[in-house]
VMD Tcl script that draws the C-alpha trace (Angstrom):
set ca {
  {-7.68 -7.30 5.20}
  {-6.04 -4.08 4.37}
  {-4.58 -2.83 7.12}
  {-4.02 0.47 5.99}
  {-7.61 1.48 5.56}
  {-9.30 4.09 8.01}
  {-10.86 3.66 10.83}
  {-13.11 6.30 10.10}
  {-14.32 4.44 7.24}
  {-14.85 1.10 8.34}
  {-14.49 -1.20 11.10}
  {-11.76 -3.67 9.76}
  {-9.05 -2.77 12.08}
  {-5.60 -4.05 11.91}
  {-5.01 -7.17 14.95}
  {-1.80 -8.36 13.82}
  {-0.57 -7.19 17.28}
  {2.39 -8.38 19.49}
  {-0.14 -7.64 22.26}
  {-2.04 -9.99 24.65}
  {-3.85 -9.90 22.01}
  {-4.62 -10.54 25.73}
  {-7.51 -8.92 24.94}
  {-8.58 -8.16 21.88}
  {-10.63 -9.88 19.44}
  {-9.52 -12.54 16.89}
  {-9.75 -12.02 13.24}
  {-9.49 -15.86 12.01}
  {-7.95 -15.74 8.83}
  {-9.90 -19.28 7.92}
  {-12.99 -17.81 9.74}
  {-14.74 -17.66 6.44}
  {-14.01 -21.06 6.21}
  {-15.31 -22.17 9.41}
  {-17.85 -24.30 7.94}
  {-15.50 -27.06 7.14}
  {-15.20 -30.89 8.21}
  {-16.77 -32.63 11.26}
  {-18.93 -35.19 12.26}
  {-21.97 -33.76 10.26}
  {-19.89 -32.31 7.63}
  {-21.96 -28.74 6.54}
  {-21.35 -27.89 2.82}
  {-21.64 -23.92 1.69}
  {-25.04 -23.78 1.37}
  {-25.85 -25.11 4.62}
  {-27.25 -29.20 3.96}
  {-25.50 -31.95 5.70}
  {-23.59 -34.29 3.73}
  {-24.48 -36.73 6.34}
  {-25.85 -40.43 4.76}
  {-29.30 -40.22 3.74}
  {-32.64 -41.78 5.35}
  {-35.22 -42.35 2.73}
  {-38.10 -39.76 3.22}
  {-36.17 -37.36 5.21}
  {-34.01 -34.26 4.25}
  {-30.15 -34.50 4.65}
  {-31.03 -30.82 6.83}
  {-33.70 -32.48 8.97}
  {-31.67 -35.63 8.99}
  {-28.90 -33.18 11.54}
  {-30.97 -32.18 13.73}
  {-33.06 -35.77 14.25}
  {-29.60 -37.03 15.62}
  {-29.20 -34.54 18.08}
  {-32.48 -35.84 19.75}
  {-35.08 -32.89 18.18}
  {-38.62 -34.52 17.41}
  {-39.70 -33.99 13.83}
  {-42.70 -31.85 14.90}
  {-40.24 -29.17 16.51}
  {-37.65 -29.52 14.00}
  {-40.78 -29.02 11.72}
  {-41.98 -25.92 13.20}
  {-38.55 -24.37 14.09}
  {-37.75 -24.68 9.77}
  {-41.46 -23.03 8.88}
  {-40.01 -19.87 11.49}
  {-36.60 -19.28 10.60}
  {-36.07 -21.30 6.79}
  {-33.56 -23.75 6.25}
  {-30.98 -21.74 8.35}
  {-28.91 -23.87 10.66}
  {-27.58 -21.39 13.38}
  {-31.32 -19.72 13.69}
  {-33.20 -23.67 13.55}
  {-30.70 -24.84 16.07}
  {-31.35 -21.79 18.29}
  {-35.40 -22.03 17.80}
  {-35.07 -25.86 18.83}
  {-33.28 -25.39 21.71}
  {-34.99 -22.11 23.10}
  {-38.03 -24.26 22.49}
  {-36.65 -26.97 24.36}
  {-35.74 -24.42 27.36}
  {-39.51 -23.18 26.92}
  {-41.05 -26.50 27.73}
  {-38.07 -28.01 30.82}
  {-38.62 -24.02 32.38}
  {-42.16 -23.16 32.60}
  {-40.94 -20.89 35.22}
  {-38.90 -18.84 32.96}
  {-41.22 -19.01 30.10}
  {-42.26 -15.55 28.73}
  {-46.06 -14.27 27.99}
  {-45.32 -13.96 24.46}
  {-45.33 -16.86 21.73}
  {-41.93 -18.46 21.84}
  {-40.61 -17.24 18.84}
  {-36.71 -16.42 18.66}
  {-36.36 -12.06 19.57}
  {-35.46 -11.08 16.53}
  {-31.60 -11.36 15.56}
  {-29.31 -8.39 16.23}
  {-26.38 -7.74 14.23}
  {-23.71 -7.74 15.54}
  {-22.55 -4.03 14.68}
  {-25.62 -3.15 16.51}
  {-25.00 -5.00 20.08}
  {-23.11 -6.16 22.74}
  {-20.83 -9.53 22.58}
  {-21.87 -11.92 25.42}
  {-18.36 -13.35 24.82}
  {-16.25 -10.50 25.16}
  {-14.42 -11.63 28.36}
  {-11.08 -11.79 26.69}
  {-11.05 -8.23 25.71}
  {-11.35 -7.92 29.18}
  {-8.34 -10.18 31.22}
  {-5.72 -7.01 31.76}
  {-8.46 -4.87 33.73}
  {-9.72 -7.80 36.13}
  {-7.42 -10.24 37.79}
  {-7.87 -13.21 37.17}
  {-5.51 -16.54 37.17}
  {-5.96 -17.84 33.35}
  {-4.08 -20.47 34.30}
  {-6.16 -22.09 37.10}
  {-6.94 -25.72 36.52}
  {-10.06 -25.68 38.74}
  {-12.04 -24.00 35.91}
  {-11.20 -26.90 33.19}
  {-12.13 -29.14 35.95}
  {-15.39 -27.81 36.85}
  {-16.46 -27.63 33.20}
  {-15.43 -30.99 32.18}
  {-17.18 -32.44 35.29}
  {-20.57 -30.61 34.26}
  {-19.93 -32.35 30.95}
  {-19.68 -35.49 32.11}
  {-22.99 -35.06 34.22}
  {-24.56 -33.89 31.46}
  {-23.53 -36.29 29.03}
  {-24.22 -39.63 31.29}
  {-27.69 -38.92 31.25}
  {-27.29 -38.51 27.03}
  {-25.52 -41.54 26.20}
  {-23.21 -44.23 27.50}
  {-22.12 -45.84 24.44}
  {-20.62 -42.33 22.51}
  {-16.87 -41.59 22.71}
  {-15.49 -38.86 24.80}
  {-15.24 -36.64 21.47}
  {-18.38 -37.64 20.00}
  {-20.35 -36.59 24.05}
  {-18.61 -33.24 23.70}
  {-19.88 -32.71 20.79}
  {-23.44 -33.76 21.84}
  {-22.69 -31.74 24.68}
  {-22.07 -28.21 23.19}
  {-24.86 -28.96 20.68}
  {-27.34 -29.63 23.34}
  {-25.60 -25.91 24.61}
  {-26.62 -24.49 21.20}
  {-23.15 -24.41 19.54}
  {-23.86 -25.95 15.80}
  {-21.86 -29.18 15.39}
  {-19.89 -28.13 12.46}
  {-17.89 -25.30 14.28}
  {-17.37 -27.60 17.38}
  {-15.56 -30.00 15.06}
  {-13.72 -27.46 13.99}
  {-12.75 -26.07 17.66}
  {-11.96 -29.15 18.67}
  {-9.34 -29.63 15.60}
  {-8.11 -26.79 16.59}
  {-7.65 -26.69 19.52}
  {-7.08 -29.96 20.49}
  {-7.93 -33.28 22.00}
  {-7.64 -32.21 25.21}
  {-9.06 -28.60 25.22}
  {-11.46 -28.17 28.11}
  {-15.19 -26.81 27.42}
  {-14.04 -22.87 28.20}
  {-11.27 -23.66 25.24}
  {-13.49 -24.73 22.90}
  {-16.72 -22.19 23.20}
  {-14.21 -19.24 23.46}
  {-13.02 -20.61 20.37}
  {-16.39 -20.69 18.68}
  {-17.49 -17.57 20.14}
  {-14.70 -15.21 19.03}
  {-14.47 -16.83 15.04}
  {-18.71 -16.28 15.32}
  {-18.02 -12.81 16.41}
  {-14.55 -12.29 14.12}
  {-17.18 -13.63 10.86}
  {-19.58 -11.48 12.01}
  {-17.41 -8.08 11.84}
  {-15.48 -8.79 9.05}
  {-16.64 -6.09 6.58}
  {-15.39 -8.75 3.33}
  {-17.47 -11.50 4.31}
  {-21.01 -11.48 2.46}
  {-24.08 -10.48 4.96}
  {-25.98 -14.10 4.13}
  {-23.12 -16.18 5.47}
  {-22.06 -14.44 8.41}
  {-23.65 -15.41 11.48}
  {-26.11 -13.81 13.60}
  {-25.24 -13.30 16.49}
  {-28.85 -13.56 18.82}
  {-28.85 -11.37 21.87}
  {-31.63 -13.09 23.24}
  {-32.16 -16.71 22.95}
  {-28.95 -17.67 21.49}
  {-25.39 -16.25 22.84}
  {-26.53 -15.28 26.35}
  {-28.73 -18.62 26.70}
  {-25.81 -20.77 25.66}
  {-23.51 -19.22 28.10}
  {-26.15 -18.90 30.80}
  {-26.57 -23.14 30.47}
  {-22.82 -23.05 30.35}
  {-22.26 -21.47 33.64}
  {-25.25 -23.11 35.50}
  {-23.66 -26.52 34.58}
  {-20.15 -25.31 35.76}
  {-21.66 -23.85 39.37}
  {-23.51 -27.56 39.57}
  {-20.20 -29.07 40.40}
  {-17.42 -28.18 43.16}
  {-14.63 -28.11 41.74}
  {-11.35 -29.89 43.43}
  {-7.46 -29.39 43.27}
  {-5.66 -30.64 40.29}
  {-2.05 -31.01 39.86}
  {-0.60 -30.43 36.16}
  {3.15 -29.92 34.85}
  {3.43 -26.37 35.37}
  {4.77 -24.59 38.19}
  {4.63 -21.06 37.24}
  {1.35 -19.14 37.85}
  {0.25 -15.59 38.20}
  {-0.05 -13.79 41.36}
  {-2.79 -11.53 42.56}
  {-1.92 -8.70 42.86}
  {0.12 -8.64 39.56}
  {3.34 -6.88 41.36}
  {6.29 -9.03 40.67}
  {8.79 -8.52 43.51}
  {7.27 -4.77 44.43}
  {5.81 -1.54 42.74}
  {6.55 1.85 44.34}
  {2.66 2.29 45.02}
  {1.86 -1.07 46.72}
  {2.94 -2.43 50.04}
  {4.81 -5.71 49.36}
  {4.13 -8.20 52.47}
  {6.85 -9.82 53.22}
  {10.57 -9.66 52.38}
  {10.95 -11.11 48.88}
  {14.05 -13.44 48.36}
  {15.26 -14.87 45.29}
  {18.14 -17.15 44.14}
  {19.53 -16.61 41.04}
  {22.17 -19.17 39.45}
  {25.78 -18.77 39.38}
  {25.56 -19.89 35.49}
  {23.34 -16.41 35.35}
  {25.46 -13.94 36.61}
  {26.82 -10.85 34.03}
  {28.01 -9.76 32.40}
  {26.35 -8.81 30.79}
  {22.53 -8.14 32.66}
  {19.78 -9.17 30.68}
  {16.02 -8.77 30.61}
  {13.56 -10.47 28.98}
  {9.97 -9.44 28.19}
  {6.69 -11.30 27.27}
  {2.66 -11.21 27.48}
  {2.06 -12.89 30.55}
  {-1.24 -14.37 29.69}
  {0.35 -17.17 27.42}
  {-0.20 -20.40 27.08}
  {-0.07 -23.04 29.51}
  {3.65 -24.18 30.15}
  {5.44 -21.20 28.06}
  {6.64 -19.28 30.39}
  {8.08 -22.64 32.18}
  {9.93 -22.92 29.24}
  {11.11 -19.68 28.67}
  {12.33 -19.97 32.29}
  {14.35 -23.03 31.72}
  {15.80 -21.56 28.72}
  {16.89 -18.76 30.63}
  {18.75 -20.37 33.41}
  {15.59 -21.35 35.73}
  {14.60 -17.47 36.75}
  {12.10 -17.03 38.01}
  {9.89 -14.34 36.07}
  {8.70 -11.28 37.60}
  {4.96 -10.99 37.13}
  {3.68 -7.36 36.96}
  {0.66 -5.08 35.60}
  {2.04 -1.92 34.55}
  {-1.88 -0.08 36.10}
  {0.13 0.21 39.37}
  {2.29 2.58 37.40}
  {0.10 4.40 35.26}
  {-3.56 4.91 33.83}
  {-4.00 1.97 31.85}
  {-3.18 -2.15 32.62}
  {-0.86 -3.86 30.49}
  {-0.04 -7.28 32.28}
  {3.74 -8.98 31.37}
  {6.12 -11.02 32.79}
  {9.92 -9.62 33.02}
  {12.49 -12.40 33.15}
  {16.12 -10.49 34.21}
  {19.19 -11.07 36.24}
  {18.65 -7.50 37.54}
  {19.14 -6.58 41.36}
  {15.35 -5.74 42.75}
  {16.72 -3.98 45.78}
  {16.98 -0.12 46.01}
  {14.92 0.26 42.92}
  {13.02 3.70 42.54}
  {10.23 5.28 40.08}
  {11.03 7.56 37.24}
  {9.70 11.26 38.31}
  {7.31 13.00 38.27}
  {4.73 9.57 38.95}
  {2.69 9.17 35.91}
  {-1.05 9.96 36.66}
  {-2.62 6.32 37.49}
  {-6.20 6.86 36.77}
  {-8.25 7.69 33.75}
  {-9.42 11.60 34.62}
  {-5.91 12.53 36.11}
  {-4.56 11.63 33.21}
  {-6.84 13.02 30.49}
  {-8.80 15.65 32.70}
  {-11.05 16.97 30.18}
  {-13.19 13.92 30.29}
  {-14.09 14.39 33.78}
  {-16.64 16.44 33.02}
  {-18.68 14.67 30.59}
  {-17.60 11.49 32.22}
  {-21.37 9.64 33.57}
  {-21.53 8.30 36.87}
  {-23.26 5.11 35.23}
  {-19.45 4.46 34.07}
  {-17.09 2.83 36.47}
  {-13.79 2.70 34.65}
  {-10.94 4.63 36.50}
  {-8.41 2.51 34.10}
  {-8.03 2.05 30.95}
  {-7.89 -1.52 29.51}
  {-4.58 -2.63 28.05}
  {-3.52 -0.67 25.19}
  {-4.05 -2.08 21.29}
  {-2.80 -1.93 17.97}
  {-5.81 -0.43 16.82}
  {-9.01 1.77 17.79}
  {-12.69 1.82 17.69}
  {-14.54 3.09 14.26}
  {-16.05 6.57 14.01}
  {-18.99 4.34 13.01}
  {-19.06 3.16 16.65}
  {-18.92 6.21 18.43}
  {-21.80 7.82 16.26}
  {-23.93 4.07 16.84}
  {-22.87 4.81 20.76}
  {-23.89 8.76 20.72}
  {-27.20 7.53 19.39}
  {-27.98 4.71 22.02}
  {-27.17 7.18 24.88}
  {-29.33 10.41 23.65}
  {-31.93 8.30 23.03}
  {-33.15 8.70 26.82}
  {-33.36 11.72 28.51}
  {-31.85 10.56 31.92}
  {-29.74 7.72 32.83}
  {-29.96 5.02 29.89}
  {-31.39 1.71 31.20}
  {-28.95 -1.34 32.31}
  {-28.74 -2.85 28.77}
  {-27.62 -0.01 26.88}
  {-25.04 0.76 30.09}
  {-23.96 -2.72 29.30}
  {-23.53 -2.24 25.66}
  {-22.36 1.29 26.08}
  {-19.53 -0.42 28.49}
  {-18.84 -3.02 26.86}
  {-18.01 -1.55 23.72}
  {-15.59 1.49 26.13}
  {-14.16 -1.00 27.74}
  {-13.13 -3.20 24.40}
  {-11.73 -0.43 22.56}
  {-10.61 2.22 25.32}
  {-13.29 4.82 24.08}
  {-13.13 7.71 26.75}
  {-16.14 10.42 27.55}
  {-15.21 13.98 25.02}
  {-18.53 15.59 25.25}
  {-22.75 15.17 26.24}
  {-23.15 11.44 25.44}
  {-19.89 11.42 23.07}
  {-16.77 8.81 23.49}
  {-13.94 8.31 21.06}
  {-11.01 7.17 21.14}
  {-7.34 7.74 21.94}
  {-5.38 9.93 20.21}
  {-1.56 8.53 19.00}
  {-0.33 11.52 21.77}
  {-2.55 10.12 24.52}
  {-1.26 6.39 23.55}
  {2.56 8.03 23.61}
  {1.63 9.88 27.29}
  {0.40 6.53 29.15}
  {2.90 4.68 27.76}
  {5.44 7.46 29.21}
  {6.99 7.97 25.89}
  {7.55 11.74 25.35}
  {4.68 13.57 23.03}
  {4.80 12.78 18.81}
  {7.42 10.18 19.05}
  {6.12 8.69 16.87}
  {5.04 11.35 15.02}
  {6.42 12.26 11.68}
  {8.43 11.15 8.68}
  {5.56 9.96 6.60}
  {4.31 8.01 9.54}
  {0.36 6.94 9.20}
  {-2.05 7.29 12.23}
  {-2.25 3.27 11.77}
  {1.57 2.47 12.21}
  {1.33 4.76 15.33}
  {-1.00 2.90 16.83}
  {0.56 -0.59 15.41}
  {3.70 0.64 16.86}
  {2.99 2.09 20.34}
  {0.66 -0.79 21.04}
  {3.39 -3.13 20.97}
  {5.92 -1.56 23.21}
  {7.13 -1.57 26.35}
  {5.15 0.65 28.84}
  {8.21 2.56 30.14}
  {7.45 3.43 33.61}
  {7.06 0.04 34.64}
  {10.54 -0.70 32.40}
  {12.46 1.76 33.82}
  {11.41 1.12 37.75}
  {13.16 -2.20 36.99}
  {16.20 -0.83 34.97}
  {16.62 1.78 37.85}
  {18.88 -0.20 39.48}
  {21.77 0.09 36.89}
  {22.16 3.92 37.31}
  {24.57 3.98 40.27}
  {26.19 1.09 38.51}
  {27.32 2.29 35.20}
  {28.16 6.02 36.15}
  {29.83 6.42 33.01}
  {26.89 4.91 30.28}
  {26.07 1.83 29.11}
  {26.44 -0.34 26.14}
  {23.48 -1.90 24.91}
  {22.24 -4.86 22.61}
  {18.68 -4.22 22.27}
  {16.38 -7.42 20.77}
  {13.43 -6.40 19.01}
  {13.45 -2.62 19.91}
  {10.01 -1.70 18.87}
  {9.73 2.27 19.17}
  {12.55 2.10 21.41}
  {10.81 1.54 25.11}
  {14.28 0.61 26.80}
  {16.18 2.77 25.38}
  {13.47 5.92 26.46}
  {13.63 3.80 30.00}
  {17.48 4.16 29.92}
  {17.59 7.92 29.31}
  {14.47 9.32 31.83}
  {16.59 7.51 34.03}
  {19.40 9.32 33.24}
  {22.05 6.77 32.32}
  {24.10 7.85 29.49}
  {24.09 5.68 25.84}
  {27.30 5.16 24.69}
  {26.57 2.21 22.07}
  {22.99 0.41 21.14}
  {22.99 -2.17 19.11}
  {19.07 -2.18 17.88}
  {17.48 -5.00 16.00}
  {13.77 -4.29 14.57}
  {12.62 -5.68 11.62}
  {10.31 -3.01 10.96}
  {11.58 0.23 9.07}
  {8.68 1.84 10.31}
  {10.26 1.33 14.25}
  {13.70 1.62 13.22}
  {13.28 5.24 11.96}
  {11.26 6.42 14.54}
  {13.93 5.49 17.04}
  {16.43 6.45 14.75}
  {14.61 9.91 14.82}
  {14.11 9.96 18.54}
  {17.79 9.68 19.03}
  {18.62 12.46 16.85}
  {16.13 14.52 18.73}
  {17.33 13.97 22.22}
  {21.13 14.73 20.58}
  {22.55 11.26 22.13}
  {26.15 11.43 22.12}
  {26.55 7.69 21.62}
  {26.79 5.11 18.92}
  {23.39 4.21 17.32}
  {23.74 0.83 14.60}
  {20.80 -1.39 13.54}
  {19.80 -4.10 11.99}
  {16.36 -5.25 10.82}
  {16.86 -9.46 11.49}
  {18.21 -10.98 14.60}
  {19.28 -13.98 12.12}
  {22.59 -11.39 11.14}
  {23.72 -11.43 14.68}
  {25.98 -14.97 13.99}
  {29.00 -15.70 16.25}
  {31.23 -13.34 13.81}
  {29.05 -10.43 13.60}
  {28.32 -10.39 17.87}
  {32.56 -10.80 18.23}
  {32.75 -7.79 15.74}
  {30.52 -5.66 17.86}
  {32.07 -6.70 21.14}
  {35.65 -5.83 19.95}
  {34.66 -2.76 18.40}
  {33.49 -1.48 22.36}
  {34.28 -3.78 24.56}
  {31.58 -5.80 24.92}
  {27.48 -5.63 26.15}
  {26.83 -4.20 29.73}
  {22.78 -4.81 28.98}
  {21.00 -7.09 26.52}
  {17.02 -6.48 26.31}
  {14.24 -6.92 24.73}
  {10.66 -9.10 24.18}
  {10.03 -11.36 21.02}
  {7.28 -11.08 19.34}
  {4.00 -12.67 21.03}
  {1.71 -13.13 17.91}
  {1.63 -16.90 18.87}
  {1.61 -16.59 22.76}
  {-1.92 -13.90 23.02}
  {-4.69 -15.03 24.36}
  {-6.81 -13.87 21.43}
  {-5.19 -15.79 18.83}
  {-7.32 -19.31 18.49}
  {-5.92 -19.36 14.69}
  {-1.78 -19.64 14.94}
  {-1.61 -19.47 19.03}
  {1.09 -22.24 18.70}
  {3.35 -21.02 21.50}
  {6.69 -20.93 21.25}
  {6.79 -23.00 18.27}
  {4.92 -20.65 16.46}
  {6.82 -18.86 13.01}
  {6.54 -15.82 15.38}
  {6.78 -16.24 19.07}
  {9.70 -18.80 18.10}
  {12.13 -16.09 17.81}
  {12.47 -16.48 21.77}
  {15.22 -18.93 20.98}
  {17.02 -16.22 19.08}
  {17.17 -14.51 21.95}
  {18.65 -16.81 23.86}
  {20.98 -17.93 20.82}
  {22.41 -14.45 21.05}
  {22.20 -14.05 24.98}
  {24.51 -17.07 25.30}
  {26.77 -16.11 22.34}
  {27.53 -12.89 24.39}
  {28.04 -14.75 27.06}
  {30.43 -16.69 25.56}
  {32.37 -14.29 23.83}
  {32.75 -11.69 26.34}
  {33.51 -14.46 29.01}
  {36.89 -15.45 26.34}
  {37.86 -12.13 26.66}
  {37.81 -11.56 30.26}
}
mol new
graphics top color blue
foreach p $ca { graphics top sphere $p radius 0.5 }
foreach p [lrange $ca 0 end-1] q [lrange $ca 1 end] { graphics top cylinder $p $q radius 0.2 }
display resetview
């Protein structure tokens, strides 16, 4: 996709984010390629390549092995043509017709008609949700449940299938057609649990459906009625049908509720927090270390280890501000006698921008903004949004609340005017992240770099209550080695704190960031040394003993690689720290222990 093109003229938005991507959705870039090997291999214009049984079609052939009878698979084919998503769909919403008399409608059980997806709400669109709810992403219990509904499930199927072959019956009994399955379950793994794999499915269904390149009659329709919201409906059921019970696994880190590391200056913390750090860690120089903490399973046990068995600080930066952006800090920083940079940042949506208090609804329950994104919702939205809300003359009923919602909630639209949202402006984005207003403004800069840039930074409140620490201990400035600088979010930490900059090293491989901090310091009329470089690769041995002779060596070294491969989002490349990405963490600690080194010689 072109990332460059407008969002008012189209919703293909830009997602190559070093956000939690946490929370946004994914744009597979095989998506369009989704129909691809598995058991009952699909070929482009939708037959099975299955082996043949004389007298029957290779397309009734797939749907005879997943149980159907020939009179529904008949009937479902004369309704909806030899389409396999809308067949499998009429099959199994017949099926839930005749096992649920109770729930059976007083129409004819025909499929509602199919909603595009531009036109409704995403069943599936949890994920754009995890930094405004808490919730542990790394509980076991969840796997266990759903794996022990499979198995329920599945006994009463067949005895005699292998475990891959009953998951796949599984899901397809669920509704999920058996050629993506294969595919989530190649990608994700022999030993992806049942929440992996349909969140998998689900987002490259919803990703093919959005993506404005991909031909209307092979993107998938996504069925607000009988398809999405059934299959997740029979998902949940079957994961409530069975307690679940502890299960041990290698990791050892998890997230806390609350999300407030080892104290924020609005929470009570409740008890005295103690922690050991190792004599190997000790400065000089400090360092600090910062990462999405909704990552994989195990990564942030390894980025632990790699950094001398810390123990990372856990926090969501809504207990500074108006919006959530959850991250985990790793740092041999003091966390006694820390204080918050002043005036407090407003922490709730209509402090913050107070003109939308008065056309906010009361139907509307956000008082935070969801973590912020590289990228914003289309004018196309906001007008399809306008429309579904005048369209009733009072209070709109519950399911356009829930689209309504859904869609504010996904891309941070906020209330302008009578039944109008849009979205945040680049200023707004620069205000909650407490950077100071058009810093990022200028210099040939596009609207889309400023939001590609400012939604993967640092939020700086949250930075800077951490950093606070070092301002009675370097009275007379710092020198700094900053590691993937972004838009500069700890060196703007450093200086609202007050603590003078008398040498940063910055290395950001975008020119884009590099001149906007270069610009920033220029602004601010820094006294100090400013040098960059756009790869971390040119920071060898030689170069690092250059820098440290030239001023005496590092008193700080920060910074957060880049988490395209950690987010939760990413189903394509999320590869952890072994991704080409996210595996720029062991730079980090390549130069870390190089300073180390070198300024420990000179001592």
């Amino acid at each position: 996709m072109d990332k460059h093109l407008s969002e008012e003229d189209s919703d293909n938005i830009d997602w190559d984010t070093e956000d939690e991507l946490e929370i946004q959705d994914t744009t597979f870039s095989s998506c369009r390629d989704l129909r691809t090997n598995g058991q009952y291999a699909i070929s482009g214009d939708g037959e099975a390549s299955s082996s043949s049984v004389p007298g029957q079609s290779t397309f009734i052939q797939k749907f005879l092995v997943m149980g159907f009878s020939e009179e529904s698979i008949a009937k479902a084919i004369e309704q909806n043509g030899e389409n396999s998503d809308l067949v499998l769909d009429s099959l199994l919403t017949l099926k839930a017709i005749e096992e649920s008399p109770e729930e059976q409608p007083s129409a004819s059980p025909h499929l509602e008609p199919c909603i595009n997806s531009d036109d409704s709400s995403s069943e599936y669109n949890e994920n754009f949700l995890d930094d405004v709810y808490e919730e542990d992403s790394w509980s076991s219990d969840s796997d266990y449940c759903t794996n022990s509904a499979k198995q329920c499930y599945v006994k009463e199927e067949s005895s005699s299938l292998s475990e891959k072959e009953q998951t796949i019956l599984f899901l397809a009994n669920m509704g999920y057609p058996v050629e993506e399955v294969s595919i989530a379950m190649e990608r994700c793994g022999p030993e992806a649990s049942l929440a992996e794999l349909t969140d998998f499915i689900c987002a490259a269904q919803m990703a093919r459906a959005e993506d404005p390149y991909l031909p209307e009659d092979v993107k998938p329709k996504l069925n607000h009625g009988s398809g999405g919201y059934k299959k997740r409906k029979m998902f949940n059921q079957l994961c409530k049908s069975k307690k679940p019970r502890a299960i041990f696994d290698e990791e050892t880190i998890r997230l806390p509720k609350p999300m407030i590391g080892f104290g924020v200056p609005t929470e009570s913390v409740p008890a005295i927090i103690r922690r050991t750090i190792p004599e190997q860690a000790f400065g000089p120089p400090f360092f600090y270390y910062e990462n999405v903490a909704l990552a994989p399973k195990g990564v942030w046990d390894t980025i632990s280890r790699f950094l001398y068995d810390i123990e990372p600080e856990f926090v969501d930066s809504k207990y500074f501000c108006a919006t959530a952006r959850k991250r985990g800090y790793i740092h041999n920083l003091p966390i006694e006698n820390r204080f918050p940079l002043l005036p407090l940042p407003p922490r709730t949506i209509n402090e913050a921008l107070p003109l939308t208090k008065k056309w906010w609804p009361s139907w509307d329950p956000r008082t935070k903004l969801n973590c912020l994104q590289t990228a914003i919702g289309s004018a196309r939205l906001t007008d399809r949004i306008r429309k579904a809300v005048e369209a009733f003359d009072g209070e709109p009923p519950m399911r356009v609340q829930k689209f309504v919602l859904d869609q504010c909630r996904k891309w941070n639209l906020v209330w302008v005017g009578r039944n109008k949202v849009a979205p945040l402006e680049p200023d707004e984005f620069e205000m909650l992240l407490g950077f100071p207003k058009n810093h990022t403004r200028g210099g040939g800069i596009s609207r889309t770099d400023r939001y590609k840039s400012l939604g993967n930074s640092f939020q700086v409140d949250t930075v800077a209550y951490h950093l606070s620490v070092l301002k009675d201990m370097f009275p007379n400035g710092m020198n700094v080695l900053s590691l993937f600088s972004g838009i500069g979010g700890a060196e703007v930490a450093l200086y609202r704190l007050g603590i003078q900059l008398n040498n940063v090293v910055s290395v950001e491989k975008s020119e884009v960031n590099r001149n906007i901090v270069r610009s920033w310091w220029e602004q601010t009329n820094q006294r100090g040394n400013l040098i960059d470089f756009d790869d971390v690769q040119q920071l060898n041995g030689d170069r690092l003993e250059q820098l440290i002779d030239s001023f005496g060596g590092f008193d700080l070294l920060i910074g957060g690689s880049p988490c395209n491969n950690l987010a939760g989002s990413n189903r394509v490349s999320r590869d952890g720290l072994e991704g080409k990405e996210s595996s720029l963490f062991y730079d980090y600690v390549r130069i870390l222990d190089l300073v180390k080194s070198i300024m420990s010689r000179q001592r």
